[in-house]
Phi, psi and omega in degrees: 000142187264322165081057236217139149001094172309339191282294229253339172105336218236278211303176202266174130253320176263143173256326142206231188241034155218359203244108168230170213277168156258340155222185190259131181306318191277295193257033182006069145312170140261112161262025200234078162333279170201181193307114197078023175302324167277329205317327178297018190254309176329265197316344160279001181273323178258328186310301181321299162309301164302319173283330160259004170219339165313287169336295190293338172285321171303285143015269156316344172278308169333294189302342172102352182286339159229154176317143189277314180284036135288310187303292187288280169325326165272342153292308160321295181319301183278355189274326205268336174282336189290314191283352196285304202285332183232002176314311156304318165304330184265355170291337169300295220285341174286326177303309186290306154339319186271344161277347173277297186298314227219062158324282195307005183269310207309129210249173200312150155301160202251142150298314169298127189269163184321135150344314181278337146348300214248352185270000000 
C-alpha cells in the first residue's frame, strides 16, 4: 500500500503504524472530514478479518487439517492482533473509497507536482 494524499498523490497519510498525519504536508488536504469520520475503517477492519483469517480457519477446520482448539486460538489470536496492525490502513483505504465515491467532496486538484519531483 502506498498510503499517499488522495488529491495530490504526494504527502504521507501515516506518520506511522499507530500514527496518522492530519493533513497532507505537500497540498494541506485535511483529511479528517468530520468528527468520527475514520470510524469507516472498522467495518473494513472487520470485513478484512472475516475474510482473511476467519473464513479460512473455518475452512480448515471443516477440512479437518487442523486440531480444532489451533483454530479457535488462532482465530481468537489473529481477530485480536489484526484491527492492532491494520487498522491505520484501513483508515487509508476508507479516505480514498470516500473520495471515489463522494468527487464532489474533493477540494479542486492541485496543478503541482511532488516535491520529490522537482529535486
Amino acid at each position: 500500500m502506498v498510503n499517499r494524499c488522495p488529491r495530490c498523490g504526494c504527502g504521507s497519510i501515516l506518520k506511522n503504524l499507530f500514527h496518522r498525519l492530519q493533513e497532507c504536508s505537500e497540498c494541506k488536504l485535511e483529511y479528517s472530514r468530520e468528527d468520527g469520520f475514520f470510524i469507516g475503517g472498522i467495518p473494513i477492519s472487520y470485513g478484512l478479518i472475516c475474510g482473511f483469517w476467519i473464513v479460512p480457519l473455518i475452512v480448515v477446520w471443516s477440512l479437518e487439517w487442523l486440531p480444532g482448539d489451533w483454530s479457535v486460538w488462532l482465530g481468537l489470536g489473529g481477530a485480536f492482533a489484526w484491527p492492532f496492525i491494520s487498522y491505520r490502513y484501513c483508515q487509508c483505504l476508507w479516505l480514498g473509497l470516500y473520495f471515489v465515491f463522494a468527487e464532489n467532496e474533493m477540494p479542486d486538484q492541485l496543478e503541482q507536482k511532488c516535491s520529490e519531483d522537482h529535486e
